[in-house]
Every structure is written in structure tokens, then in C-alpha cells.
N, C-alpha and C positions, 0 to 999 in steps of 0.2 A: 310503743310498739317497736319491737326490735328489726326488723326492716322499715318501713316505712317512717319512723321514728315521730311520727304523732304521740301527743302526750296529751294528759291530762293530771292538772293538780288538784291536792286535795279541795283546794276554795273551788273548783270550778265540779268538782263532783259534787260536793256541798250543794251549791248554789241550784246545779242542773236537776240532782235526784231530788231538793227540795218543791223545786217547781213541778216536775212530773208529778210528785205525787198530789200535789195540791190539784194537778190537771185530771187526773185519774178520780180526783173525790171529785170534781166538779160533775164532771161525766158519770156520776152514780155509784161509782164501786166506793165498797165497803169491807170492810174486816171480814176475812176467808173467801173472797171474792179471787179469779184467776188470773192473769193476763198471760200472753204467749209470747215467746218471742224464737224469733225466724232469726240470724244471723251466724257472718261466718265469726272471725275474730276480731274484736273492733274497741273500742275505747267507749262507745253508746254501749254494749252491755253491762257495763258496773254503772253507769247510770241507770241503767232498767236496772238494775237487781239491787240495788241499795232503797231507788224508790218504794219499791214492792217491800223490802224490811222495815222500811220507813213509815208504811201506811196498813200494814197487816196485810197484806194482800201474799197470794202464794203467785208464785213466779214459775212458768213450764217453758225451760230453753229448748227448743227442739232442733235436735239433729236436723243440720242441713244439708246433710249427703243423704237423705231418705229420697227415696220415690216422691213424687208431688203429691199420690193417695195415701202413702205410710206417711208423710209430714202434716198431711187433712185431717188423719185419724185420730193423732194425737192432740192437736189444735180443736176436735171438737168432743174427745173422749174427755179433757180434763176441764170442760167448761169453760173457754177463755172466753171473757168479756173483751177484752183488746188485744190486737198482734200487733208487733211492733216486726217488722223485718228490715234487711239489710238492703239499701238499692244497688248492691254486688250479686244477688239472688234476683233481681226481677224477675225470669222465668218461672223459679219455682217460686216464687211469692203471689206470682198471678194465680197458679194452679191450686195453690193451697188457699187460696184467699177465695175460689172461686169453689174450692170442696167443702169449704166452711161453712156449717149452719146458723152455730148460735154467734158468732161474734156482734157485737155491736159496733164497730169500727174499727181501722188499720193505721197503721201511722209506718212510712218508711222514713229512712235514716240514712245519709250519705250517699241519696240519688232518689232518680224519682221512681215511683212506681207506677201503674198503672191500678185505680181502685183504693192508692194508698192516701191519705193526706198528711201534710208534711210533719215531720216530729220535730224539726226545729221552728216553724212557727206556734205549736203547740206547748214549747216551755215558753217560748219569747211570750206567748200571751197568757200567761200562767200568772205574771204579776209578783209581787215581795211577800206575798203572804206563807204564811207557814201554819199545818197543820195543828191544830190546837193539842191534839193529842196524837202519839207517834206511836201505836200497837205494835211490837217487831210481827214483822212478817217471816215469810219462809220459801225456799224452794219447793215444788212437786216436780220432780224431775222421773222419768219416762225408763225403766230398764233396757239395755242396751237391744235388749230382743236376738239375742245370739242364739238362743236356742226356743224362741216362740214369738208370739205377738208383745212389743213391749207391753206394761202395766205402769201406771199413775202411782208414784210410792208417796203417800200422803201422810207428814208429821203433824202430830197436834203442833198447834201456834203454842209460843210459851206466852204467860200470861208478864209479862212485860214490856218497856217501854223499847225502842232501836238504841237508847241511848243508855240503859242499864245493864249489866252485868247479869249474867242467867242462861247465856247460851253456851253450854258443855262443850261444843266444836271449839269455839272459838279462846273460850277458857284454856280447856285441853293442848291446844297448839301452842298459846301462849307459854304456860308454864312449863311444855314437855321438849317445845323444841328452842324454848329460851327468844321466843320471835320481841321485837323493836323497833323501833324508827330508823333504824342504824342498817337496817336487812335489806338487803334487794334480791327479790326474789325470784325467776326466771321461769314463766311457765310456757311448756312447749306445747300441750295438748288442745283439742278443741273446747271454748269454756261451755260450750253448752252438757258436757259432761259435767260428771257432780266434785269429783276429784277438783279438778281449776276451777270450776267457779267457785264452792264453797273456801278451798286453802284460800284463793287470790284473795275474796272476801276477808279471810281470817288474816291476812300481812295488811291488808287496808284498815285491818278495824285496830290493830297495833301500829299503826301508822306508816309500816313500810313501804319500801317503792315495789310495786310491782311490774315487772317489765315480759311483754306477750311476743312469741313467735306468733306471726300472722299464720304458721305450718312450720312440722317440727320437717329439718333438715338435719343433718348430724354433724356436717359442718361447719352450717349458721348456728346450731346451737354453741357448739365450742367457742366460737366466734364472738358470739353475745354473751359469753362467761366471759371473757377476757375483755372486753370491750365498754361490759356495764361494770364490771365489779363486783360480779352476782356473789353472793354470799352464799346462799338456799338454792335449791330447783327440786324440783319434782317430777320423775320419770316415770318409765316404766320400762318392764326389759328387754321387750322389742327395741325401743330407743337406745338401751344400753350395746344391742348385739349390732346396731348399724354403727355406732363410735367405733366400736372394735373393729370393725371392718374396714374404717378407715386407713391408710397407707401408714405404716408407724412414723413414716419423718411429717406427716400431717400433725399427727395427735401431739409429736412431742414440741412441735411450733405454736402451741397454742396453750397459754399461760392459765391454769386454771386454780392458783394459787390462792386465790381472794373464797374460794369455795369452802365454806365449814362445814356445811351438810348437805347433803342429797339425800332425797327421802327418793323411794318406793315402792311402788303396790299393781293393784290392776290383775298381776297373773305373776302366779309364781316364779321367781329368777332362780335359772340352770344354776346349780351348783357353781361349776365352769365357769360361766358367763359373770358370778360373783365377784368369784374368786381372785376373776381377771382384773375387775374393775377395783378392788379393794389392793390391788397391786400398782393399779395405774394413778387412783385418786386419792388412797389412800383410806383409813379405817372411819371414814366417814360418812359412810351409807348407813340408812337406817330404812328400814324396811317395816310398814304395817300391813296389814290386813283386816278390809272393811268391807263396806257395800253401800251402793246408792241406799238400801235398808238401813242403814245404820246399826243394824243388829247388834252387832258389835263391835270390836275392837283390840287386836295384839298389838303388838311392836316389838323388834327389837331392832337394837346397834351391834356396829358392827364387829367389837369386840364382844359380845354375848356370841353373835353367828360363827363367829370364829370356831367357838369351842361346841357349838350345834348347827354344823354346817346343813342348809337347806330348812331350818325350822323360821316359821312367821313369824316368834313369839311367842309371849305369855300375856293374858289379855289385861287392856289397861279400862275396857267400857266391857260389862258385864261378865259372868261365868262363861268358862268353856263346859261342854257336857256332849261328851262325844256317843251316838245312839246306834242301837242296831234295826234293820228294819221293823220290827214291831215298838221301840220304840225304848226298848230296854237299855240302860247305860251299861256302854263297855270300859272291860278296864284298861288302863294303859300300855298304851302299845299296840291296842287293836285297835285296827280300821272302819268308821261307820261313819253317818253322817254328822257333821258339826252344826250343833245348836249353842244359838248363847242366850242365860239368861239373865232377863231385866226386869225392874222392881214391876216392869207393867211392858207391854207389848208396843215396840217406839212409833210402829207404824201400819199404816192396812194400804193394800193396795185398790187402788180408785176403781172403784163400779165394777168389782169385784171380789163380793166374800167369800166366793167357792176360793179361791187363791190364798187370801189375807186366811183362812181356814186351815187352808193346806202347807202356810210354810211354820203351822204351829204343830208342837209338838204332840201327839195322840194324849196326854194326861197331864200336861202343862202350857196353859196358852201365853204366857211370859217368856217361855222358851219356844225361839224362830229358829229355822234353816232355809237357806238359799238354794239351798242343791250343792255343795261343796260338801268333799268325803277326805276324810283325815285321820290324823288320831294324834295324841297326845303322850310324849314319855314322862318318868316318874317326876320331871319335875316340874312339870306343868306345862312344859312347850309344845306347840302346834306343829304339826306338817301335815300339809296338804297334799292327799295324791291326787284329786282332779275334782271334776265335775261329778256327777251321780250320772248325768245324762249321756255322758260320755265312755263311760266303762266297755269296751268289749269282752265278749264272752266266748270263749275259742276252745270249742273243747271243753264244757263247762269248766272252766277255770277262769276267772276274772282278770282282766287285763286293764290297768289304768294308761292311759296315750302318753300322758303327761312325762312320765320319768322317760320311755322311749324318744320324745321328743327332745326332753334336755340332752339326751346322749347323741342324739345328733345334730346337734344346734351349732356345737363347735369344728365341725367338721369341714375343714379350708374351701372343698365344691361347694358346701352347702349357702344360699341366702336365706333361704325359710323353709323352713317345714311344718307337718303336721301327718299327723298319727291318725286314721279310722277305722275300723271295724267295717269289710267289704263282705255281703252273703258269702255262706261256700257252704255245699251241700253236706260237706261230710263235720268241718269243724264248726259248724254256726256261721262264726264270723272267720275274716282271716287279716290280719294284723297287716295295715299297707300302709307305707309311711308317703304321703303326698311331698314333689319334691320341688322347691324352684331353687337354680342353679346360682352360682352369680357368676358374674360376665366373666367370657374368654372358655367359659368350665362347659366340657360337650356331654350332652345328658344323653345315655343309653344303658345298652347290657352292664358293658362294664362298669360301669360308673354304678347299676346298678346294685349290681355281687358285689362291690367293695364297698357302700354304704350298709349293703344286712350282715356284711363281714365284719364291719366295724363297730355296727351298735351291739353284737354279741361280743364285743370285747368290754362292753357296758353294763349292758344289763343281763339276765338270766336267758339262755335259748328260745324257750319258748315266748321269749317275749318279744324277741327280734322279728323284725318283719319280713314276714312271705313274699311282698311285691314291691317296688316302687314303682307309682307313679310320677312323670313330671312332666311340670305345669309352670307354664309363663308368671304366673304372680297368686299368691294365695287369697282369698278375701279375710281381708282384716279390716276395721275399723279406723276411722283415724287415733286412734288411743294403742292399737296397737292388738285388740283382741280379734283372734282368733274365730270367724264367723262358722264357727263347726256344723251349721246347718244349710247354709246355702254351699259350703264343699263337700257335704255327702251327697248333696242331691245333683252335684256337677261329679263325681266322681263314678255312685252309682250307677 
């Protein structure tokens, strides 16, 4: 743990996920059986979640910045038989323990809880024994819910052992980003998202050290590159626009030399904001595009992006097929929605097949979309203009937020922003760029006239925004997304 600097070695992850799971079979569960787990960021999660690969069982980390009834909903929409929480949560571990129907017991971890019984007496009486047989298990991990109620996204189990070869993530990482025993790797985000938990998992199972921000800071992160010797990390470009922010005699006192690759993902990176970091750290960014769905999969590096500035890729896990809304493929160049297809559909979403229905294609159920609208040029590369859900419509002409946002992402006033479509009687919507400032920088008129004067020196007129709002702090995610629905209905 990069503050705190708790550790854990591999014999003692060994030893601890082996006993969990032998405790979890005693206690009844069985192959596609659930467990839940409640924590912030902690060194007992890669214990719970190796257990649960170890014993077939599927594993649901739940966001622990939810509401005590959003954190209930999902502890009892995915079927947990056991919660495991963090006794740093107590409060909401009472609430969610107390909203919870079907569980069969709670175990907390690093404090007490109230209702919980203890997960360290629970492996100590676990004993030497080892599973005779070791199913790989899997996450079901919860969509972020940015634009509705999360959903349960449920992988068939592969029909393997935890200790055989067959699982494509972890395959994939291995051979693509050259991962070893030799890597240490630097994750800053919360692991109950699927991005850290599964990568962390995929440097542990090549044996590398994996070392966690307890919360991403942009200065402890730097700090924890130079400090551990980080080789890898894995961002997103929210994280990358608070580095840049930093004081430049900050960034350049911090040694980040031992770095070979940075990956990443999560939400499109600004042009700008690339461009910057590929100047600061050098040609070593590599950029994917994916989804808690697995759907699919692009990548590129940073000398590819070079020469297709703002493209995700060419995908490396299944076809791209880019659709118009009835469902007809376009050709390149034009914008619709992005589907990828696979030999077979990777996933459905839990206790719901109106959804798992709907993110399949009208005359191909092997080809999914997530709601992401893009298009592809002739040589096969992706760019993403935004969400589907997110489109404005001004004047019937389609407005996507997204490019408006990167144009003003780099803008010195600026610390965050975001782009929505506000009523207006005459245009539909009307294109208002939500504003938080950063410190010292005084937000009004004119601040505002020179932020619509500036993104028209970006993008096309009518794309530039009509208003600005501003606002003390945007809602985002700890991962760094963008919560687009609870700021239309604060801005509304």
C-alpha cells in the first residue's frame, strides 16, 4: 500500500485465499455461488478475490461511495451468500448489512463491525487443508450507473482450473504488455472497479509486485513512481489533467524514469491532454478501450496515436462494426453506434434480459454495444465521439459534449468541466458548458465570454456553448467518470 505501506507477499496471499476458500466451502457455497464484498482499498481484497477464483465462486466488489440503499441493492440484486466489508466503512456496512435480505453471514476485516463476525478468526480456523478441486472463479462486477440503475454484468465461468492457463485477460496482458516478476505495477484507482481489480489480478498471476494508492493524489502518485520503482500504472485522463496541473518545478523533481508503460482507458483522452503527457513521459502511453462487458477490445501505442492523433485503436478482442440506428452497418468514416463481435455473446446482464437483449444487435446476438457512438477510418481505427445518451440536439443537428469538453480541458481557469444539453424553447437544447474553476481563478461574465470565445477557436460555431455555468466541484466517480446524470438534474 503506497501510503500506509502495508504489504502482503505472495506465500501469505497463498496461504490466506487458500484458507478463505476452504472457509466459504465449509459454510456451503459452491461453483457460481456469489460473495460480496464492501471495502475501500486494502490488501484483504486480493485475498477475497483470488479466494472466489480459487473456488468458482463469482465475486461483486461494490462501490463504497454508494448510498447505504444503492450499496443494499447491489449486495442483494447479485445474490451474495457472504459480505466481507472493510471495518473503515462501519457505518455503511451496518446500513447495507441491515438492507440485505438474502445474505447468509458477514465477516469484517481490519476493525470491528457491528453484526459482522471477524474474517481474521475465520481463516485462522480454516486449518491446512486445500480444496481438492480449484474451479477458476470470476468477478460480477456492477456497471458504474452514470447514466441509470447499475446492472450485474455476468461471465460464463471458464471451464478450468485457477491454476491453468485459459483465461484471455490475463493471457492477453501478459503477452501484449510483456507483464513479469520483474514489474511493479502502480494502481491508483478504487479496486472495486473492474479496470484494478482485474489488471492487479493479471500482474499477480505473472508474479508481479503490485503496489495500491489507498486514493489517487497526483502528487503521491508521482511520488509512489519514484519511490517504488514503478515500471507499469494505469490511469485515466482525469488523473492525467490533475499531473499537468501540477507546478512544473513539482513534476520535474520527480524522477519517473524507471516508467516503461502507462496504459489508459476509462474515457477518452483530449487530444491536448495527450499530446502533453507524451511530451512529459515520453512515447510510452498506451491507450485501450474496453468495458466492465468485455465486449471488446482496441489498443493502441503511442507511436501508432501519433500518426492517428485521438483514435482508441484497432481492436485486439473481437470485430469492430460500426451501426446506424436501425442497425445497418456504416461505412467508414461515418458515425453510429459501436458493436463488437464475438464467437458468442461474453456476457448478460444479471436479472435482466430486457437489457442483456438490448445491448444486442437487431439481427446478430454475438454482436453488443454499450451505448458508445464512433466510427472507424479506412484503416481500421476507432474514434469515439461520446456516449449515445449524451448527444445534444440544438436545432436538430447533433451535438456530441465530448470534443467541446476536450477543447476546453486545457484552458489555464479551467479544473473540470463538462458539456450538457439545457431545454430552450426555440433550439431544443442549448449547449452549456458546466464550469469548476481552479484556485485563485474568479468565475463570472467574463470569464465567461472568454471561455465560448475560446472553444470557438476549437471546434465549429455552433458547437460552442451558449452559457456557462459554474460550480464548486463536478460529480465524478472516484475513477474519474463523469456522473452525467446526477449533473443534469443539478443543473436543470
Amino acid at each position: 500500500m503506497a501510503e500506509s505501506g502495508r504489504s502482503l507477499t505472495y506465500g501469505e496471499l497463498d496461504d490466506q485465499s487458500r484458507r478463505l476458500a476452504v472457509a466459504l466451502h465449509d459454510l456451503g457455497l459452491r461453483k457460481g455461488d456469489v460473495i460480496a464484498m464492501l471495502s475501500d482499498n486494502a490488501p484483504e481484497c486480493f485475498v477475497i478475490y483470488w479466494a472466489a477464483l480459487r473456488s468458482g465462486l463469482y465475486l461483486t466488489a461494490v462501490n463504497c461511495h454508494l448510498a447505504a440503499d444503492e450499496a443494499a441493492y447491489i449486495v442483494n440484486d447479485c445474490g451474495a451468500k457472504v459480505l466481507f466489508a472493510s471495518g473503515r466503512l462501519d457505518g455503511l456496512a451496518d446500513w447495507v448489512l441491515a438492507g440485505s435480505s438474502g445474505l447468509e453471514s458477514a465477516y469484517s476485516f481490519g476493525g470491528e463491525v457491528s453484526g459482522y463476525e471477524s474474517f481474521e478468526a475465520l481463516l485462522a480456523n480454516a486449518g491446512d487443508r486445500t480444496l481438492a478441486v480449484q474451479p477458476r472463479g470470476s468477478d460480477m462486477l456492477y456497471s458504474s450507473g452514470t447514466t441509470g440503475r447499475p446492472k450485474g454484468i455476468k461471465p460464463p465461468l471458464l471451464p478450468i482450473t485457477v491454476d491453468q492457463p485459459g483465461d484471455p485477460l490475463t493471457a492477453m496482458l501478459g503477452s501484449m504488455l510483456g507483464l513479469s516478476a520483474d514489474d511493479r505495477y502502480l494502481s491508483p484507482a478504487p479496486i472495486y472497479h473492474a479496470a484494478p481489480l482485474r489488471w492487479c489480478g493479471a500482474v499477480q498471476a505473472h508474479g508481479g509486485t503490485v503496489i495500491v494508492q489507498e486514493r489517487f493524489d497526483a502528487e503521491a502518485f508521482l511520488r509512489a513512481v519514484q519511490d517504488h520503482r514503478v515500471t507499469l500504472t494505469q490511469v485515466v485522463p482525469t488523473m492525467f489533467v490533475r499531473m499537468l496541473q501540477l507546478p512544473e518545478e513539482l513534476r520535474k523533481s520527480c524522477d519517473i524514469s524507471s516508467l516503461r508503460m502507462a496504459v489508459h482507458a476509462a474515457a477518452p483522452c483530449p487530444v491536448e491532454v495527450k499530446h502533453a503527457m507524451i511530451d512529459w513521459w515520453g512515447p510510452i502511453l498506451v491507450e485501450y478501450y474496453s468495458s466492465t462487458e468485455m465486449s471488446g477490445l482496441t489498443m493502441i501505442a503511442s507511436p501508432e496515436w501519433l500518426a492517428k492523433p485521438g483514435s482508441v485503436g484497432r481492436a485486439v478482442i473481437g470485430t469492430i462494426h460500426i451501426c446506424g440506428d436501425a442497425g445497418a452497418e456504416l461505412p467508414a468514416g461515418e458515425v453510429g453506434l459501436v458493436y463488437f463481435e464475438r464467437d458468442e455473446r461474453p456476457f448478460e446482464y444479471h436479472n435482466d434480459p430486457i437489457k442483456t437483449r438490448g445491448a444486442e444487435h437487431p439481427r446478430h446476438e454475438n454482436w453488443t454495444a454499450i451505448g458508445d457512438v464512433g466510427f472507424v477510418d479506412d484503416d481500421g481505427y476507432l474514434y469515439l465521439t461520446d456516449r449515445a445518451s449524451f448527444m445534444i440536439i440544438s436545432g436538430g443537428v447533433n451535438i456530441y459534449p465530448q470534443e467541446i469538453e476536450n477543447a476546453l480541458t486545457m484552458h489555464p481557469a479551467v479544473y473540470d468541466v463538462a458539456v450538457i444539453g439545457r431545454p430552450d424553447p426555440v433550439m431544443g437544447e442549448q449547449v452549456t458548458a458546466v464550469v469548476a474553476v481552479r484556485d485563485g481563478v474568479v468565475a463570472g461574465p467574463d470569464l465567461a465570454d472568454e471561455l465560448i470565445a475560446y472553444a470557438r477557436t476549437k471546434v465549429s460555431a455552433f458547437k460552442a456553448p451558449r452559457a456557462v455555468e459554474f460550480v464548486e466541484e463536478l460529480p465524478r466517480t472516484p475513477t474519474g467518470k463523469l456522473v452525467k446524470r446526477t449533473l443534469v438534474d443539478q443543473i436543470r
